[in-house]
MARBA-135944 format. One record per residue (C-alpha): residue in three letters; x, y, z. Coordinates in pm, whole numbers, plus 50000, padded with zeros to 5 digits. Layout:
! residues N
ALAXYZ;...
This chain:
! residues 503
UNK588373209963334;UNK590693238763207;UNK592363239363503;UNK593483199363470;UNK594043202663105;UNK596533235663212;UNK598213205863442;UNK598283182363228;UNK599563201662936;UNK602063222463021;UNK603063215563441;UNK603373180163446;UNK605773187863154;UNK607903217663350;UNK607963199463669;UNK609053166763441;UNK612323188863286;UNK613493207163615;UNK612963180463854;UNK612393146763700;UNK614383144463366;UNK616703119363403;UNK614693098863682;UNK611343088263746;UNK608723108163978;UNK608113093964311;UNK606393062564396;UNK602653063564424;UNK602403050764734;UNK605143079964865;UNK602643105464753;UNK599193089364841;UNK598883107365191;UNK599003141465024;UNK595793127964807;UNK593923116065109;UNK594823081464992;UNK592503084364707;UNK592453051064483;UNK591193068264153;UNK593693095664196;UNK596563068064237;UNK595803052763956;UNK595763080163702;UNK599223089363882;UNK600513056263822;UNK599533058763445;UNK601673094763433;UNK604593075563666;UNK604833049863419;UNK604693071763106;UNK607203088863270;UNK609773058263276;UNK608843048562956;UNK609623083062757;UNK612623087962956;UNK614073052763062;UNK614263021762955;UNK611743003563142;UNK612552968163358;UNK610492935763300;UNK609112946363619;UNK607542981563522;UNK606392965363253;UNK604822943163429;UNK603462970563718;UNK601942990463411;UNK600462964463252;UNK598522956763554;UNK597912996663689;UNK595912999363342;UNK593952965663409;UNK592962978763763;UNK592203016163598;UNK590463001663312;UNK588542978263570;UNK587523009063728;UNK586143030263478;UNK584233000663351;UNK583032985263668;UNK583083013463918;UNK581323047463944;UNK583353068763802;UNK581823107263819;UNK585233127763733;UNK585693147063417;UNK589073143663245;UNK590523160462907;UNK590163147462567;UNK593803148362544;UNK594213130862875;UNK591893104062743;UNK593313100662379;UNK596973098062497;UNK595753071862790;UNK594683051262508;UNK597633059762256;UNK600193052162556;UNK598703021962659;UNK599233010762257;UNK602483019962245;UNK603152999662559;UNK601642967162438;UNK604072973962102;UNK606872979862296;UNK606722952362495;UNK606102927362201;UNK609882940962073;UNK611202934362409;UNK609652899162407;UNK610802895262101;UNK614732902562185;UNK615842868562295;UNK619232866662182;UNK620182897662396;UNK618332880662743;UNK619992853662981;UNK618432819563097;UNK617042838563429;UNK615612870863183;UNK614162842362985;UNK612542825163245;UNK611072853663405;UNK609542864463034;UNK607802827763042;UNK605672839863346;UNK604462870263175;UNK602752855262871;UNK599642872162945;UNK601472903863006;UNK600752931962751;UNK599412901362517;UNK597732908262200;UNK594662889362331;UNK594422912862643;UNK594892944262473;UNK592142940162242;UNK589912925762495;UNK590042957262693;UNK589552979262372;UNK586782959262291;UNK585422960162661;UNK585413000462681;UNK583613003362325;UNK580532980362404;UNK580402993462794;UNK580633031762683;UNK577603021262418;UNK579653045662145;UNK578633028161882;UNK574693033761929;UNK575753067262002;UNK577613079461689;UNK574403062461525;UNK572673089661680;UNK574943117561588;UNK574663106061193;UNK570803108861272;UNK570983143561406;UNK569563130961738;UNK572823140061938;UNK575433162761912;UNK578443145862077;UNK581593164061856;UNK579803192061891;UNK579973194962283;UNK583263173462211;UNK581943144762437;UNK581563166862756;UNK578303165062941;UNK578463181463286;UNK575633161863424;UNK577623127263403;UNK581153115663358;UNK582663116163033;UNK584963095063076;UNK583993059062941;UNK581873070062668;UNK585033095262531;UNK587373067862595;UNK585043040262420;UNK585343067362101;UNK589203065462141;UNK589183030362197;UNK587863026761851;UNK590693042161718;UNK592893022661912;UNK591162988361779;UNK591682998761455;UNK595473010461522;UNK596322976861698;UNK594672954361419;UNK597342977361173;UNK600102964861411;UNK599092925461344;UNK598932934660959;UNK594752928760917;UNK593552959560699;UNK590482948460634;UNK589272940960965;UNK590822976661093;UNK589202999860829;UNK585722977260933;UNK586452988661301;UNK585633026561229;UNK582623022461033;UNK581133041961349;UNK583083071461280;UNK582183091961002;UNK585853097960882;UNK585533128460670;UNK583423149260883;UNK584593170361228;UNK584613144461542;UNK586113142961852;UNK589273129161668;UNK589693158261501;UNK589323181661806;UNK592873165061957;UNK595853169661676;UNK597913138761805;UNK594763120661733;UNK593903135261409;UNK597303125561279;UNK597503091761392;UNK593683081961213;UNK594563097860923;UNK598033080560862;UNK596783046661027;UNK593783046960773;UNK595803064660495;UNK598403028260557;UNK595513005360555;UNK594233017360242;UNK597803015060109;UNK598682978960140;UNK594612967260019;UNK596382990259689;UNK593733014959727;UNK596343045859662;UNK594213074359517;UNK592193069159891;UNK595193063760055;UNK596643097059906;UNK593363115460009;UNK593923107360386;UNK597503113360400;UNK597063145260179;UNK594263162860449;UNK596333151660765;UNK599513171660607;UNK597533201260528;UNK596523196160881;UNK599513196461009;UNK600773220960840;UNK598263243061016;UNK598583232561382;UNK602313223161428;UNK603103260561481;UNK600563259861781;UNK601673232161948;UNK602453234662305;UNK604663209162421;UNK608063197562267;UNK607523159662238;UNK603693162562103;UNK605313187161832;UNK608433160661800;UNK605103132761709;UNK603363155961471;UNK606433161361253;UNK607603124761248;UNK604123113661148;UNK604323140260880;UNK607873124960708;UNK606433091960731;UNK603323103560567;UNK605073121660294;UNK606933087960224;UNK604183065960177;UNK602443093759983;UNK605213092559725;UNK605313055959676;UNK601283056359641;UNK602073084759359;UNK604403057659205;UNK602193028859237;UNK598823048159166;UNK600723062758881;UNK602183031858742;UNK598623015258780;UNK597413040358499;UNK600003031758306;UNK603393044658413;UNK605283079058345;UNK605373115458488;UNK601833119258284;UNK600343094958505;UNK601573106058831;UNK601063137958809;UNK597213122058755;UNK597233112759124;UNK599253143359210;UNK596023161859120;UNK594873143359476;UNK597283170259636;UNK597403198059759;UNK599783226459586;UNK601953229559912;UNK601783189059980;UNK603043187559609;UNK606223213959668;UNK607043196059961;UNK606863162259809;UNK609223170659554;UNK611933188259782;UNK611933156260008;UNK611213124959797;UNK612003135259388;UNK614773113159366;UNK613043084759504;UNK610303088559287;UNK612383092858998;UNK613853061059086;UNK610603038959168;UNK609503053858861;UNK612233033158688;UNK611143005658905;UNK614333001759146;UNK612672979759420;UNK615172991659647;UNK613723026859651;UNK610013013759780;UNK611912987760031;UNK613713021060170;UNK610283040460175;UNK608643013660300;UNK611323011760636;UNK610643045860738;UNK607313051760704;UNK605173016460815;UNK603963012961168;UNK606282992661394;UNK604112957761308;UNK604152935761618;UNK604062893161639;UNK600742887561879;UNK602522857362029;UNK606122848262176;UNK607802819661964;UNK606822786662055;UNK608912773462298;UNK612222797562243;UNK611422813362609;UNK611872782462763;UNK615242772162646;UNK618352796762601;UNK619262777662298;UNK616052786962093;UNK617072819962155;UNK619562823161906;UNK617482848661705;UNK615722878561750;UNK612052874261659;UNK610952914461724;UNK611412914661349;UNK609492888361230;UNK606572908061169;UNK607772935960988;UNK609832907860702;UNK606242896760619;UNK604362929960560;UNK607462944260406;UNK607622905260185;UNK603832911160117;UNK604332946559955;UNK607332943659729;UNK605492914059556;UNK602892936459542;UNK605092964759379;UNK606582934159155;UNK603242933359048;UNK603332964258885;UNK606902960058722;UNK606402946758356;UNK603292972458289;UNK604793003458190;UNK606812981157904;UNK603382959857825;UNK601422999257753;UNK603763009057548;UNK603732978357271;UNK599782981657298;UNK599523018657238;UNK601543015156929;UNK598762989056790;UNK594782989456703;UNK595222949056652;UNK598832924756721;UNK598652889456742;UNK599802874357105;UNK602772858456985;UNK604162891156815;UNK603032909457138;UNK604982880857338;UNK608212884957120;UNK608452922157149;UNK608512917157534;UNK610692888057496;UNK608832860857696;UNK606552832157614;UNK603132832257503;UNK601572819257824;UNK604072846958047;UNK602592870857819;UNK598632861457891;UNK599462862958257;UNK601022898658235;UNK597622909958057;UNK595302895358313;UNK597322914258574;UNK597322947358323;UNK593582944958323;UNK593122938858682;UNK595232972658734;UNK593612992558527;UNK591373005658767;UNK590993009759135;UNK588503007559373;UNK587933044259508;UNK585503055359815;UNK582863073059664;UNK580733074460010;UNK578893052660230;UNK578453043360580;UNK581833020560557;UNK585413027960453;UNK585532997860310;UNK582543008460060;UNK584483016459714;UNK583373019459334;UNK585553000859061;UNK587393031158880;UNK589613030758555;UNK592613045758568;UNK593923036658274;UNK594383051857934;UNK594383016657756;UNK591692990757727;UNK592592960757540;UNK590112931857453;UNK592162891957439;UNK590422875557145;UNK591622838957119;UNK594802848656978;UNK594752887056912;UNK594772914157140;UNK592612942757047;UNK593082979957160;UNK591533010957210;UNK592813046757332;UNK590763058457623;UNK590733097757610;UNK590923109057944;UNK587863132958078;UNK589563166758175;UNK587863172258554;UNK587643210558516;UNK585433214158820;UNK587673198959029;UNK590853222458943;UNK587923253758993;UNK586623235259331;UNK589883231559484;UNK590663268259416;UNK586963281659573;UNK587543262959865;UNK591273274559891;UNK589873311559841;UNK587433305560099;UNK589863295760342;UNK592113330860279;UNK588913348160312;UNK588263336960600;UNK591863340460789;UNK591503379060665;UNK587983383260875;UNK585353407060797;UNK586173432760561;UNK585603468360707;UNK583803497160564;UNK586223523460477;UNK585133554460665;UNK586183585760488;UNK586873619060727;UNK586273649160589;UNK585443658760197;UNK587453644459955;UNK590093660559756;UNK588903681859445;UNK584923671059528;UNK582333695859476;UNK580373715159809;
């Protein structure tokens, strides 16, 4: 096992660079003698091939097509066949994550029409079912029910198994379709990100118990990608404060493996992932922020989420923008928003524009991304009049609506609206535990409450409960954590009689 991870890690890399680094490795069927024609062995050499040409060319229609239909014969395998080889974790999470990336990439190639002639178009129309959204899920799906993952990890949160702890190896059997069921789950949830369903991707890991040790957390690349993919899920359902708590652990995270990392391009990942996740965690600071009322007292609230390094860092990179989305400039979240979301994908070609040259007047790869990024500025629009709308109320104990609608200059039934969407801002739904992420108690975050009384408004000032422990919590646990990077202390051992002490 060491010996293929040692292969897979570092030579495949080295051999990559000196011989292979502007072309792709030779064919499999040019190497199969040397493997005593071995069909298992081709296939997991096609899967490298093809990773290969996609990191360091840009792939044909036809590779795309040849890889697409290596992983159905792989996949077919591993599910159908005997399969009684052990493989990496890594191996197995980065089979998953590259077969992902594929599907995405070839959704932005399908959807580059303008760019393609009538014969590139008509050779697209035959590969509808190519790397389609329907076939990608289906063998996700497939490799979590056959692996039986989900009764397993049931077992692990009952003590009867101890699967991270042996991080899914069991030399008696294969590992390799239960571990890749596990990182098929993440994948699920990752691709249901992609087609902008939240709901329906944070319900997909209710198996995995997100904020203990797993196998996910045993591989950094997929560590990251959980934690921002969750961390962006809880996001746009304007859950920030959980939001901020997944993004906040994976930078810490980060922070403490990127100087280990071993090869270039896995390091490259780890610190992209790290300025996207810094991006969305400064717009959730704005958002969470303005959501308990606006102004640097109420983000640096949520900034208590942080940790003190996350915090310094935040600042160097992103205190102008937050200055600025504190001001609400809706130009500074769009901006944020660009660099940091996933790369969404459209499931389906256009109707009918593959066909025909002239529907292909458009590209359609962006499609996708115009309605997520559409769906959260009216979401930050949401937020816009509230900071002005606190302020009038925490001048007043009792003000009539129509005085409270002429101080903010708009009409009396404007003004009712703007309250109803005060109150249902004032608090969030946070995850408190339970067995699903989606589990969540309703929590104030606001220092307002206001009562509409058929024509009055009626306020109170909410006093804010100091969370002492918290502050002393965070600073055990940090302590802990030095203690433990210093090791043992060691008896001092004094040789011979001390200066000035008595026979």
């Amino acid at each position: 096992m060491y010996e293929i991870l040692s292969m897979y890690e570092k030579s495949f890399s080295a051999i990559s660079e000196r011989y292979f680094k502007a072309s792709s490795w030779p064919s499999a069927e040019a190497i199969a003698r040397y493997a005593d024609n071995d069909h298992v062995f081709g296939l997991l050499y096609k899967e490298l091939y093809f990773r290969h040409v996609y990191g360091k060319t840009t792939p044909t229609l036809d590779q795309r097509k040849e890889s697409w239909e290596n992983y159905c014969n792989l996949f077919g395998v591993i599910l159908h066949g005997n399969v009684n080889m052990q493989l990496p974790n890594l191996w197995l999470w980065e089979m998953i994550d590259e077969f992902i990336y594929q599907f995405q990439s070839m959704c932005q190639y399908r959807g580059k029409l303008s760019v393609k002639t009538k014969e590139e178009l008509a050779a697209l129309k035959d590969c509808d079912e190519v790397w389609s959204a329907l076939g990608v899920l289906n063998f996700l799906q497939a490799l979590v029910d056959k692996s039986g993952i989900i009764a397993f990890l049931d077992k692990e949160r009952k003590g009867e198994e101890k699967f991270a702890e042996t991080e899914g190896y069991d030399y008696n059997q294969s590992n390799v379709l239960r571990t890749l069921g596990y990182f098929a789950l993440i994948g699920l949830h990752r691709v249901h990100i992609l087609l902008g369903d939240y709901t329906t991707a944070l319900k997909v890991l209710d198996p995995i118990d997100l904020d203990k040790p797993g196998i996910f957390t045993k591989v950094p690349g997929a560590s990251v990608s959980t934690a921002y993919h969750v961390g962006f899920a809880y996001f746009m359902l304007g859950r920030y404060t959980d939001a901020i708590r997944h993004f906040n652990a994976s930078l810490v995270f980060i922070n403490r493996h990127k100087v280990a990392a071993t090869r270039p391009y896995a390091l490259d990942i780890l610190l992209k992932k790290q300025e996207h996740m810094y991006a969305l965690v400064a717009m959730a600071v704005s958002l969470g922020g303005a959501a308990s009322g606006g102004g640097a007292n109420a983000r640096s609230g949520v900034m208590r989420l942080l940790e003190e390094g996350v915090v310094s860092a935040l600042r160097e990179k992103h205190g102008d923008d937050m200055a600025r989305m504190g001001q609400g400039v809706v130009s500074a979240f769009d901006e944020l928003f660009s660099l940091s979301c996933p790369k969404f994908v459209t499931p389906a070609p256009p109707a009918g524009s593959a066909a025909d040259a002239e529907g292909a007047a458009a590209n359609y790869n962006e499609e996708a991304y115009r309605s997520q990024l559409k769906r959260f500025i009216a979401q930050v629009s949401s937020f816009e009049k509230l900071p002005a709308l606190r302020s009038y109320l925490k001048l007043y104990t009792t003000i009539s609506v129509g005085k409270l609608a002429g101080l903010m200059e708009v009409e009396v039934d404007v003004l009712k609206a703007q309250l109803t969407n005060m109150k249902a801002k004032s608090s969030l739904v946070e995850w408190k535990g339970g067995s699903s992420a989606l589990d969540g108690d309703e929590t104030s975050v606001s220092d307002v409450e206001f009562v509409v009384d058929g024509e009055n408004v009626t306020v109170h000032d909410v006093k804010p409960v100091k969370k002492n422990g918290d502050f002393f919590l965070r600073h055990i646990a940090k302590q802990n954590e030095l203690m433990e990077d210093l090791g043992p202390a060691k008896p001092l051992v004094y040789k011979g009689k001390p200066q000035g002490a008595s026979a």
